[in-house]
C-alpha positions as CSV (number, residue, x, y, z in Angstrom):
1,X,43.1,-6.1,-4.8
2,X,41.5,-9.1,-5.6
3,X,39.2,-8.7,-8.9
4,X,36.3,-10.2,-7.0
5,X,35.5,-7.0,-5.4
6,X,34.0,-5.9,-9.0
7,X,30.7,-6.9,-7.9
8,X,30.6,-6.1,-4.1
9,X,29.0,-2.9,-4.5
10,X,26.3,-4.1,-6.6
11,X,25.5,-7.0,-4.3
12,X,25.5,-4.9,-1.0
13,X,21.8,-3.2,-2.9
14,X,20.4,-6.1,-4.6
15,X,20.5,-8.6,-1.4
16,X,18.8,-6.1,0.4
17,X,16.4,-5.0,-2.5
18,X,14.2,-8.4,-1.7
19,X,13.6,-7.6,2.0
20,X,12.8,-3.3,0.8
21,X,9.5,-5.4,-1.1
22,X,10.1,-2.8,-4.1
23,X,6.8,-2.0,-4.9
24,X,6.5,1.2,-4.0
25,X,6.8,3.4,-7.6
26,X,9.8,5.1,-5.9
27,X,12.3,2.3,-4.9
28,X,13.6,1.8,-8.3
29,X,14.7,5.3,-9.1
30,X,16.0,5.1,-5.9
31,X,18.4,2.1,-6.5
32,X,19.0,3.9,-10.2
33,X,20.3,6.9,-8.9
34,X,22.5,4.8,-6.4
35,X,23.9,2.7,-9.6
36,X,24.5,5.9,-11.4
37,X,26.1,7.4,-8.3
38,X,28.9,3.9,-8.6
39,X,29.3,3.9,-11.9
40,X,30.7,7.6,-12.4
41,X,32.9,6.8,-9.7
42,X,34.1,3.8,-11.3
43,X,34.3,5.5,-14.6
44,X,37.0,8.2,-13.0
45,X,38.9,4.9,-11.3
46,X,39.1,3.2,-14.8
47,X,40.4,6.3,-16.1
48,X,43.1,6.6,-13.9
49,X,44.1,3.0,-14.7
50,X,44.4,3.1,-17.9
51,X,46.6,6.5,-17.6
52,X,49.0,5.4,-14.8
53,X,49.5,2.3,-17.2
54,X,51.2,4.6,-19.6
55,X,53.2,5.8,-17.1
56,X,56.9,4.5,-17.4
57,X,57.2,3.5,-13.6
58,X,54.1,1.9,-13.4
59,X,54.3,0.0,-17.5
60,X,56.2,-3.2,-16.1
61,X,53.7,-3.7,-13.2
62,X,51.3,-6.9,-14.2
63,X,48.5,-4.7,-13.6
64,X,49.3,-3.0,-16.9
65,X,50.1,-6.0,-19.1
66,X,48.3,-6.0,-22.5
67,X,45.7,-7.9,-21.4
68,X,45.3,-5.8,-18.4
69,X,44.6,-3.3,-20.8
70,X,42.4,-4.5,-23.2
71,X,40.1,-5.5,-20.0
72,X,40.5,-1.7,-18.6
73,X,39.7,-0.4,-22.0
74,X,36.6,-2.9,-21.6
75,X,35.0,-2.1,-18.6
76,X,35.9,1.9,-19.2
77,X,34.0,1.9,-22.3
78,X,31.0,-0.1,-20.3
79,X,31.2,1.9,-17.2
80,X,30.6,4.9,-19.4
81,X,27.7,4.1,-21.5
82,X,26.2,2.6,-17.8
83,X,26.9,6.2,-16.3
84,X,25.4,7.5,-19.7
85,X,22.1,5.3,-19.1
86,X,21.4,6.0,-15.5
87,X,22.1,9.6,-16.0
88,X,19.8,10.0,-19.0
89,X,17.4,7.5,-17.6
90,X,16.7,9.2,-13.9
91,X,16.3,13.0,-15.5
92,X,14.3,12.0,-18.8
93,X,12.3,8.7,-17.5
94,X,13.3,5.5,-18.9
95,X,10.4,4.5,-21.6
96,X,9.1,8.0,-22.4
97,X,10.2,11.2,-21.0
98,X,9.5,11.9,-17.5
99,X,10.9,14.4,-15.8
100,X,11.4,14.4,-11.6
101,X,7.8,14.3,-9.5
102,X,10.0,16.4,-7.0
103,X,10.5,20.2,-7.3
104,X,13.5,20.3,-5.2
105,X,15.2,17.6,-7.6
106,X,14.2,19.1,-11.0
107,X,15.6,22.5,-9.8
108,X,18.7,21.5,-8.9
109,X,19.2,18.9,-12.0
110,X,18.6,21.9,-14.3
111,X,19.4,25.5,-12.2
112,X,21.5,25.3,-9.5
113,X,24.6,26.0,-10.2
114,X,27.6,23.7,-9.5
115,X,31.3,23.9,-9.4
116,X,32.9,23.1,-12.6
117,X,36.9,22.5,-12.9
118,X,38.0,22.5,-16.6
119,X,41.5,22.1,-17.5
120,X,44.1,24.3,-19.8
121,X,47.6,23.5,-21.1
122,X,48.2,27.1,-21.3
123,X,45.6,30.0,-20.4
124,X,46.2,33.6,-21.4
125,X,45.7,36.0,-18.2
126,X,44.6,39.0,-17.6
127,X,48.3,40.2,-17.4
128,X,49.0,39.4,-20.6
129,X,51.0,36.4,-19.4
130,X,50.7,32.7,-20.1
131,X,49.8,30.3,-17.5
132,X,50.6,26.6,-18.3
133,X,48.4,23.2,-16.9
134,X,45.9,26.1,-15.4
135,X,42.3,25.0,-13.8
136,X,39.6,27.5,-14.3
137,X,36.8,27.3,-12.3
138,X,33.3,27.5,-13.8
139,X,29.5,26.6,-13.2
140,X,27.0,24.0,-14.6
141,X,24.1,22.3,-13.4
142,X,24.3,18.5,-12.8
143,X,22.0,17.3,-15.7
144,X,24.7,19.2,-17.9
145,X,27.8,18.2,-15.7
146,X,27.1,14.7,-16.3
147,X,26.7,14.8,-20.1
148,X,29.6,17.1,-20.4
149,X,31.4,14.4,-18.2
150,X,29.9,11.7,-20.7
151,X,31.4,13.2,-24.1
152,X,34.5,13.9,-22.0
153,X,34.9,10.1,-20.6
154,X,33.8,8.6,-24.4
155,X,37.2,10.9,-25.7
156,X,39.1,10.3,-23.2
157,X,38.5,6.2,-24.5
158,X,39.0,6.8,-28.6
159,X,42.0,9.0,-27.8
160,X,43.9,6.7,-25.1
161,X,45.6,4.4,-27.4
162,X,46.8,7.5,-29.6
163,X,47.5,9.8,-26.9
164,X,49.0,7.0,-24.5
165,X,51.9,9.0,-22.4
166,X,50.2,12.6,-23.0
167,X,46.8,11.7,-21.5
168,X,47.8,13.1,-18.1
169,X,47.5,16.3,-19.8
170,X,45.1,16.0,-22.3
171,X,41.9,18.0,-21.1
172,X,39.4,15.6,-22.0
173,X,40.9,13.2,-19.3
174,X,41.5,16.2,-16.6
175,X,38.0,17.0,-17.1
176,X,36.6,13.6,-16.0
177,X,39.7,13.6,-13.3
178,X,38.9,17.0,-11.6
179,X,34.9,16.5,-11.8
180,X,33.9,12.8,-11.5
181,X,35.1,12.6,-8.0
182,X,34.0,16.0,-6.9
183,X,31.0,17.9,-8.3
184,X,29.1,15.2,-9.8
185,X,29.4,12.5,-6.9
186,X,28.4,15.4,-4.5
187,X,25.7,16.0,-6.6
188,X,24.7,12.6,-6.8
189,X,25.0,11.8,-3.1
190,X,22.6,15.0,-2.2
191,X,20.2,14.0,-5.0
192,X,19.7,10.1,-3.6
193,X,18.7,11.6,-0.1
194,X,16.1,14.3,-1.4
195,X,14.7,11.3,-3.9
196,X,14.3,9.6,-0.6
197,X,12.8,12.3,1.1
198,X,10.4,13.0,-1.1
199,X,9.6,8.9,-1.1
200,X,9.1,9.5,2.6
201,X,6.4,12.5,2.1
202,X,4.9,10.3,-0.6
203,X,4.1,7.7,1.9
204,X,2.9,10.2,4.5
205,X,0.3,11.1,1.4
206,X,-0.5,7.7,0.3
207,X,-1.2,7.5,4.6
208,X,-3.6,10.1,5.2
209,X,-5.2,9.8,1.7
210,X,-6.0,6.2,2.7
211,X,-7.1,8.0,5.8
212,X,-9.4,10.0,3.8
213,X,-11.0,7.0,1.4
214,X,-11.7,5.2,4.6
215,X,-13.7,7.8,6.3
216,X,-15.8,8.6,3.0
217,X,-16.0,4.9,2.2
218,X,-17.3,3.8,5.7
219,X,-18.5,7.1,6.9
220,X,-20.4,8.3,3.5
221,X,-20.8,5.3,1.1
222,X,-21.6,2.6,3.3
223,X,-23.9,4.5,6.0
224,X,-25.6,5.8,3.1
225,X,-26.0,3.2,1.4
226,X,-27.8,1.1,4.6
227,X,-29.7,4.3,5.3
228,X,-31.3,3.7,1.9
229,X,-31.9,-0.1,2.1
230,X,-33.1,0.1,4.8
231,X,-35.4,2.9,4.0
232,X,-37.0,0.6,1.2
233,X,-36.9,-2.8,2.9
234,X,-39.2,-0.8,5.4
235,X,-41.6,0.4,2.4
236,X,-41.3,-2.9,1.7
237,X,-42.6,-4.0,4.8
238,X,-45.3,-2.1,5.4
239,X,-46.6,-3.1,2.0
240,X,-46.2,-6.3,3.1
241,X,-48.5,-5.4,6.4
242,X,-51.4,-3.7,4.1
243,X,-52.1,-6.5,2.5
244,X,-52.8,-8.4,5.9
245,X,-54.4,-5.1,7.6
246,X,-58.1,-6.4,6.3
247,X,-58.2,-8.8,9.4
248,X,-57.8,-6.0,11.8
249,X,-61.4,-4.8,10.5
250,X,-63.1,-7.9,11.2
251,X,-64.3,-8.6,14.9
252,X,-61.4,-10.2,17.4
253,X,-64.4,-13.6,17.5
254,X,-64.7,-14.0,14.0
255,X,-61.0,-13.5,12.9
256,X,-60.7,-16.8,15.8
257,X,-63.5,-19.1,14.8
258,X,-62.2,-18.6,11.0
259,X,-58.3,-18.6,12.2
260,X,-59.5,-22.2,14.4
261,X,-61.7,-24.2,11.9
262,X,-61.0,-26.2,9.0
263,X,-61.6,-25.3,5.5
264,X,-61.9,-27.0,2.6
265,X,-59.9,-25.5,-0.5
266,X,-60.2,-27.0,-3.5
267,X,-57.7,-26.7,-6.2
268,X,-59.4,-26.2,-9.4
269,X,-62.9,-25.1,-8.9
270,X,-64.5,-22.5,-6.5
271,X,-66.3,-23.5,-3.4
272,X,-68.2,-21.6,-0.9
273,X,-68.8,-22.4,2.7
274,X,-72.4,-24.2,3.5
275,X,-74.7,-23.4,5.8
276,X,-73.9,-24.3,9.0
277,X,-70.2,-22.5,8.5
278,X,-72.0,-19.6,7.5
279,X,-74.3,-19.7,10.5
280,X,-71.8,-19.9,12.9
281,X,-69.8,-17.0,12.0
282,X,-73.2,-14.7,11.5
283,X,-74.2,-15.9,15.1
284,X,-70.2,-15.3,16.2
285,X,-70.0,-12.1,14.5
286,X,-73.3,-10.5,16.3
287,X,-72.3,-12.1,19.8
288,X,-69.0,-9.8,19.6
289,X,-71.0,-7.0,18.3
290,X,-69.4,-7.3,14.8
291,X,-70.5,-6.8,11.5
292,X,-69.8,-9.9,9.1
293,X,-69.8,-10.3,5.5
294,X,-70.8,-13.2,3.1
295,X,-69.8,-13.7,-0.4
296,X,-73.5,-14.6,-2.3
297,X,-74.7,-14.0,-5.3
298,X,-74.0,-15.4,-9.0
299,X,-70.8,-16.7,-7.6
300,X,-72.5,-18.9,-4.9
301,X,-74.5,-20.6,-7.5
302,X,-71.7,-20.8,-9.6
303,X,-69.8,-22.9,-6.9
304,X,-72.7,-25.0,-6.4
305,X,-72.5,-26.3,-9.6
306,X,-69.1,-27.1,-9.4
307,X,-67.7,-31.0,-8.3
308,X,-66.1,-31.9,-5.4
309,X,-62.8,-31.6,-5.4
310,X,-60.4,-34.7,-6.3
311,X,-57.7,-33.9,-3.2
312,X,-58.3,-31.4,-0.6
313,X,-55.8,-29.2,1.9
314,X,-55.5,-28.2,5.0
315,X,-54.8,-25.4,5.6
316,X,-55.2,-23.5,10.0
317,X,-54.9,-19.7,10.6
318,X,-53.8,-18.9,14.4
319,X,-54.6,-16.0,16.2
320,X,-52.9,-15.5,19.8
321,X,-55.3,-14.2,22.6
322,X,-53.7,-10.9,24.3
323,X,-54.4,-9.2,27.5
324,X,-54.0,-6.1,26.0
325,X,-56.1,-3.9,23.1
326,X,-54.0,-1.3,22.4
327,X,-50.2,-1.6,24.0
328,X,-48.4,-4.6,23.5
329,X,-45.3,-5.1,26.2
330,X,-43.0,-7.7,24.0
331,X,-41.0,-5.7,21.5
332,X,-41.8,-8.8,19.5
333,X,-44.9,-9.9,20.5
334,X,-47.3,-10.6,17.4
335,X,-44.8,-11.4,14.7
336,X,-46.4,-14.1,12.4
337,X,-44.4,-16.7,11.1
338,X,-44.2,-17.1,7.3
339,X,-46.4,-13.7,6.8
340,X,-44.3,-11.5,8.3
341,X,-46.9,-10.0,10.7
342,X,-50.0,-11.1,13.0
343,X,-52.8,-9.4,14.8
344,X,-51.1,-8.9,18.1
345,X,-53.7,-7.7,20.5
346,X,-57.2,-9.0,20.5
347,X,-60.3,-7.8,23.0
348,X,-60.6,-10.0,26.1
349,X,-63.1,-12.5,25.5
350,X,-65.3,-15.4,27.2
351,X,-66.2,-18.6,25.2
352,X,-70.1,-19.7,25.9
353,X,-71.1,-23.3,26.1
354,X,-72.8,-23.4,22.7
355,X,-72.1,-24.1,19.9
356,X,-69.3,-21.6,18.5
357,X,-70.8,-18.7,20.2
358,X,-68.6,-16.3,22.4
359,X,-68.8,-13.0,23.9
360,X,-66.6,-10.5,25.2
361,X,-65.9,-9.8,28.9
362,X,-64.8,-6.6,30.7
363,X,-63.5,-3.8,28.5
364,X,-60.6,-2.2,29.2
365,X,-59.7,1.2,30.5
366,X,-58.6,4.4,28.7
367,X,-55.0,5.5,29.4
368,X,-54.6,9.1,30.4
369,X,-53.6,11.6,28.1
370,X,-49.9,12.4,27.4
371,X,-49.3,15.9,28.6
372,X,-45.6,18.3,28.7
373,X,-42.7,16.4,27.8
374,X,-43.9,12.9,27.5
375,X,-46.5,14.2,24.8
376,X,-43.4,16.4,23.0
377,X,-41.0,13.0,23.1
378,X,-43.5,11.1,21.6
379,X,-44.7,13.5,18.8
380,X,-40.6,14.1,18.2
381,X,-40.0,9.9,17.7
382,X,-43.0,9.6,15.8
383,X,-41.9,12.2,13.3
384,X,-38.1,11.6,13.3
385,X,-38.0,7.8,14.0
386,X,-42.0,6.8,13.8
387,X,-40.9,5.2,10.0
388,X,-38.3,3.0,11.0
389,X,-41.2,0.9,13.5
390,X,-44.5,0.7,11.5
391,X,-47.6,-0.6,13.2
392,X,-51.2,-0.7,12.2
393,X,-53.8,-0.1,14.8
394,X,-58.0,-1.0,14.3
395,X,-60.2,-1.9,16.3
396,X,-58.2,-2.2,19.3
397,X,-56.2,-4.6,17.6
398,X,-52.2,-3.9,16.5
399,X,-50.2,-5.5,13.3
400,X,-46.7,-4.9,14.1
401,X,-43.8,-5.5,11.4
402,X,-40.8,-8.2,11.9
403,X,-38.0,-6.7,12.3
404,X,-35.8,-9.7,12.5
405,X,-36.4,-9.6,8.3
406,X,-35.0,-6.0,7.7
407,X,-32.2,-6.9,10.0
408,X,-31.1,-10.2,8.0
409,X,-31.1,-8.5,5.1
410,X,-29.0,-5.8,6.6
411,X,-26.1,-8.1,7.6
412,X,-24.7,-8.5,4.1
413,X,-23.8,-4.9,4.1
414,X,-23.0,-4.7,7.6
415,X,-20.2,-7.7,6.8
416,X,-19.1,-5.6,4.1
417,X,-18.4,-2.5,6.1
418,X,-17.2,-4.7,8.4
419,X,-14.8,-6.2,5.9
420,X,-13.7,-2.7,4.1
421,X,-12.6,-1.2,7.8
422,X,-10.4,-4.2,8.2
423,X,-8.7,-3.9,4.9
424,X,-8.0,-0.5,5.3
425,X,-6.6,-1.1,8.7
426,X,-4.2,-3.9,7.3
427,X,-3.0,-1.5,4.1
428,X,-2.8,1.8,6.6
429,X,-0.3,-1.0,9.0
430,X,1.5,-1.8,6.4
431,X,1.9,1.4,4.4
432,X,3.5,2.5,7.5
433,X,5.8,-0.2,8.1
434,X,7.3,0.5,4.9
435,X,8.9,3.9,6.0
436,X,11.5,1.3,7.8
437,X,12.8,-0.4,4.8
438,X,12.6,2.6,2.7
439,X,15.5,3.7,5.3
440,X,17.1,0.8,4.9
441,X,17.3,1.2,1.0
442,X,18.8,4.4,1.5
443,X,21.4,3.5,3.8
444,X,22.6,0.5,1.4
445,X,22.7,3.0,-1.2
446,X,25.4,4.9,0.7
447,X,27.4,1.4,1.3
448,X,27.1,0.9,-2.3
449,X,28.6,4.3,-3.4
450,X,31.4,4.2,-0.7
451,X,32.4,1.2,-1.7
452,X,33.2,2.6,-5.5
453,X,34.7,5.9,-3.5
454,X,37.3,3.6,-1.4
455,X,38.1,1.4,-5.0
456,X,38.5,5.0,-6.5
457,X,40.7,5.8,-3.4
458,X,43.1,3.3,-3.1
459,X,43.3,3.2,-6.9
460,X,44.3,6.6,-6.8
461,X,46.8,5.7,-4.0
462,X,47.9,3.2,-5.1
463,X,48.8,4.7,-8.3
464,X,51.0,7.6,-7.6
465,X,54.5,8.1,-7.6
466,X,56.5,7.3,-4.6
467,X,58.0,10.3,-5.1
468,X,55.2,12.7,-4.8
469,X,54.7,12.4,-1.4
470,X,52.1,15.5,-1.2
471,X,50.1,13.6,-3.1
472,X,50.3,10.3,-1.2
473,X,49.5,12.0,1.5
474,X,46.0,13.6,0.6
475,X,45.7,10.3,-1.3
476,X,45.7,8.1,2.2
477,X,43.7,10.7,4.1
478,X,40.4,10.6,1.6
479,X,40.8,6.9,1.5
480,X,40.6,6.4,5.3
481,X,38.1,9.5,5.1
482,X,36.0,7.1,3.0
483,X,36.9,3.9,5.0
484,X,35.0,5.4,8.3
485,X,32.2,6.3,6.3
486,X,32.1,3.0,4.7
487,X,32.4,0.8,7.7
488,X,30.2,4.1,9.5
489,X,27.2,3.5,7.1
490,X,27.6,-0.4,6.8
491,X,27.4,-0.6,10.5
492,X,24.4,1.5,10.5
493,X,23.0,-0.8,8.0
494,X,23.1,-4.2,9.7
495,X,22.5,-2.8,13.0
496,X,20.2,-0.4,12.5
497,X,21.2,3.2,14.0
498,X,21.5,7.7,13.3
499,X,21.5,7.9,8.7
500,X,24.3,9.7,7.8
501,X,23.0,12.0,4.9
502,X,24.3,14.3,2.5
503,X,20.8,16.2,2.2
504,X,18.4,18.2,4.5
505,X,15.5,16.0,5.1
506,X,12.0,15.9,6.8
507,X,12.1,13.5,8.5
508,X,14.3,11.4,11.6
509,X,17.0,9.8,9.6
510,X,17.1,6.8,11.9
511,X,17.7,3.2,9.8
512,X,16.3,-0.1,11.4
513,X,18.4,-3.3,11.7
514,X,18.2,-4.6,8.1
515,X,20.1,-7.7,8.5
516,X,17.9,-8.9,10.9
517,X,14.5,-8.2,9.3
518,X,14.0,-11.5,7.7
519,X,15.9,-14.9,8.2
520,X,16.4,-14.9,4.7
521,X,18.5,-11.9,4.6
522,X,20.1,-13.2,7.7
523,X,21.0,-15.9,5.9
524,X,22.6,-14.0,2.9
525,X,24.9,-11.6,5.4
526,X,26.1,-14.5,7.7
527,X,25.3,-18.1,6.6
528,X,25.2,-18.6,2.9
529,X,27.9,-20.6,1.3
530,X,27.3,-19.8,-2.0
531,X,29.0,-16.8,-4.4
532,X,26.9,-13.8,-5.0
533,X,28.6,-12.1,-7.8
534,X,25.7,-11.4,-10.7
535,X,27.8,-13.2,-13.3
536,X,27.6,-16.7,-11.9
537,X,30.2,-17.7,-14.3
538,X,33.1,-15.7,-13.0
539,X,32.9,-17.2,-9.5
540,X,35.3,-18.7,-8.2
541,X,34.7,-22.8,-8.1
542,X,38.3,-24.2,-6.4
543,X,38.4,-24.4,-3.2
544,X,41.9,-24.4,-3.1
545,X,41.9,-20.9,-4.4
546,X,43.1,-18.2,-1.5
547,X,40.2,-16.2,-2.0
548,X,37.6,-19.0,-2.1
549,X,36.4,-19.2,1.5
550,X,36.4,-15.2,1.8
551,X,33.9,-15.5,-0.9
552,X,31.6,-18.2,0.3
553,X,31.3,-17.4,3.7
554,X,28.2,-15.0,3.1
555,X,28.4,-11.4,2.6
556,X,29.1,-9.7,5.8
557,X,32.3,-11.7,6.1
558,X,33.0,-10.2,2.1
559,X,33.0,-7.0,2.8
560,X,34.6,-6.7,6.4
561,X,37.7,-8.1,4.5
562,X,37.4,-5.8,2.0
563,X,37.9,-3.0,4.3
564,X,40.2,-4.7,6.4
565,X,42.6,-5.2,3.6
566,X,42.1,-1.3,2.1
567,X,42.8,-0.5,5.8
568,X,46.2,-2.5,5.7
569,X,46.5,-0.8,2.1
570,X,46.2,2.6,3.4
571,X,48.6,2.2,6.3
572,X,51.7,1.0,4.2
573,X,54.4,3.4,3.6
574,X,55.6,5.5,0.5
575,X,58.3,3.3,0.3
């Protein structure tokens, strides 16, 4: 096989590993535990090389030259310490120890039980007699199996050079043999799906929690928090009104005449009306039937004294006339511009001929008396809702508040709610579309660690002696065992489809079509003309080379060749 198929695995997860948007605390332990799963398998296949190589039929192949060796011995040596990493790094946390968030995981890394093969030259029996090359059958659970497998793997590498033609049966070497491809990768493959599961159920928290946080935030917090300002912008309000409530005790004539004429104010010094003013709004006040009130005194001959002023103002109160004394029909009707309130209703009133004098016409009629329900509904608003409309009422006149102030200070925090509800609409839509890709990051897990299972396959295969044709044959039926699941799970990967999973989950194991969830993964399966390996520098650059267009034609056609040509592998004879 062509040496380029190194890196396929590793390429299959990191194109994808862009579109998953990995930020999601889960994802990367995820793609860990998939990179651990490969590189125990590759650790088993480098073993096996490096064995066969020592092999007399198989010592004149160029696959075993010296070099051949040194770079087996290389990449064994790497492949362990990688296997070491991952293994230490998913069980213990990678910067300080941290142990699995899942129950179902740390149980089985450090309880259950699984099947351990270890290998004997000779075993004493209970018989008494001596059985050579036995396997016994024992139990660990995976967190030992793997570092058992570790020391075994890191023995198996000081040893081979010495050992060279005895490291078929040297038990360090049938230890990594028997369990590599069997206990731990099962354990492995069953641990990636429940880490994924339990990703799953963490987004179904992380959904209803932000479920929860939206209902307090909008519900509680916010609501709440208008409630209140709008509770004190209407005590602000009304003190706002007391301070103009003194008109509604003057009469409805004299609170016109003074609204109507033009005063004089004077900047620096006091001044008091003269005479005539004064007359005018005694004789006003008495025509309405009014009471009036003068300042005199030692402040009057205080003003007296003082100079006219240098510049003089203007300054005009207005008073609407109303129909109506007591009930005023216009919600709005009476708001004063700049003061925030006005006198709304005034007594219905007749101007005389002379000079500034008026008088008031008809009076009006007494409403009836609220009896039964319409007296209950009242009394019930007034107490449960009477706060949020205040209105003063004297002599027959009414000073209503302006509501249009509480409300534009209310929008602020009604945009703001507004605002919050939309954000957490957008985070909830998007939290949920990440359950897709999280699928999809499984499912290129699996292509990942069946591609290391068909490389460990065919190496296997490819390795054994013509001669032992029991073993060929089990040989060719797990590799075209792992072939379907390969091309099975790659299928399911670019076209979406039914997860095949080596764990019980919760929920639908259904993968959506990852190769077409962006353009530029799209790109990277079918269109790119660039290599992908990670090491840029062990690309192939002539494109003369056989393999060159096979590895620049993007990386769907990559890996249907692969396992076209393990297929072609698998069907040759013995022979």
């Amino acid at each position: 096989m062509p040496a380029y198929y190194n890196h396929v695995s590793s390429v299959v997860l990191h194109c994808n590993l862009p579109m998953y948007a990995v930020y999601h605390r889960n994802s990367a332990d995820i793609a860990n535990m998939a990179h651990g799963t490969e590189k125990f398998q590759n650790t088993v296949s480098r073993a096996n090389q490096i064995q066969k190589c020592f092999v007399p039929e198989f010592a004149n192949y160029s696959a075993c030259s010296n070099s051949s060796m040194t770079e087996y011995l290389k990449k064994f040596t790497k492949n362990i310490e990688q296997a070491a990493s991952y293994h230490s790094m998913l069980y213990l946390g990678q910067t300080g120890l941290k142990t699995f968030s899942d129950r179902r995981l740390m149980e089985y890394w450090t309880y259950d039980m699984l099947p351990e093969q270890r290998y004997y030259n000779y075993l004493l029996e209970d018989n008494g007699t001596l059985a050579y090359n036995a396997v016994v059958l024992s139990h660990r659970p995976l967190w030992e199996l793997g570092n058992v497998f570790v020391a075994a793997a890191r023995d198996v590498y000081f040893n081979a050079l010495t050992i060279k033609g005895n490291l078929e049966t040297y038990f360090n070497f049938q230890y990594v043999m028997l369990n590599g491809a069997n206990s731990i990768f099962t354990g492995y493959a069953w641990s990636l799906d429940t880490f994924v599961d339990y990703a799953w159920q963490d987004l179904q928290k992380l959904s209803t929690a932000l479920i929860v946080l939206l209902v307090v935030e909008v519900a509680i917090v916010l609501l709440s928090s208008m409630a209140y300002e709008f509770y004190l912008l209407q005590k602000c309000n009304v003190s706002h009104m007391r301070l103009f409530s003194i008109f509604l005790a003057l009469p409805s004539a004299t609170v016109r005449i003074v609204a109507h004429r033009q005063l004089q104010v004077d900047d620096d010094t006091k001044q008091d009306m003269d005479d005539d003013d004064m007359d005018m709004i005694v004789d006003a006040g008495a025509a309405a039937g009014g009471n009036t009130t003068t300042n005199e005194g030692d402040e009057a001959e205080d003003n007296e004294k003082s100079k006219a002023p240098d510049k003089k103002k203007s300054v005009r109160m207005v008073v609407e006339d109303s129909d109506s004394d007591e009930e005023d029909k216009s919600p709005h009707a009476g708001q004063g511009k700049g003061k925030g309130s006005k006198a709304a209703a005034e007594e219905k009133e007749g101007r005389s001929s002379g000079k500034g004098k008026s008088k008031s016409s008809n009076a009006k009629a007494k409403a009836p008396p609220l009896t039964g329900w319409a007296l209950y509904s009242k009394l019930a608003y007034k107490y449960l809702f009477g706060w949020m409309d205040p209105k003063f009422k004297r002599n027959g006149k009414k000073l209503i508040a302006d509501s249009d102030v509480v409300f534009k200070f209310m929008v602020p925090l009604l945009l703001w709610m507004a605002s919050v509800v939309i954000i957490f609409g957008v985070s909830y839509s998007h939290l949920q579309g990440l359950q897709g890709p999280l699928a999809s990051l499984d499912t290129g897990a699996h292509v990942m660690y069946r591609l290391a299972r068909c490389r460990l396959m065919s190496n296997m295969l490819a390795f054994t002696e013509a001669t032992n044709a029991a073993d060929n044959a089990v040989y060719r039926a797990n590799l075209k065992q792992e072939l379907a699941y390969l091309r099975q799970e790659y299928t399911t990967l670019l076209y979406g489809g039914e997860m095949h999973l080596q764990a019980k989950v919760t929920f639908h194991p259904i993968a959506p079509a990852a190769a077409f969830s962006s353009p530029a993964i799209a790109n990277l399966f079918f269109k790119t003309k660039t290599c992908l390996r990670i090491d840029q520098t062990t690309c192939v650059t002539d494109p003369k080379d056989p393999i060159y267009d096979i590895t620049h034609s993007g990386l769907d056609a990559l890996i249907n060749r692969y396992i076209d040509e393990i297929m072609a592998f698998a069907l040759l004879p013995d022979t």
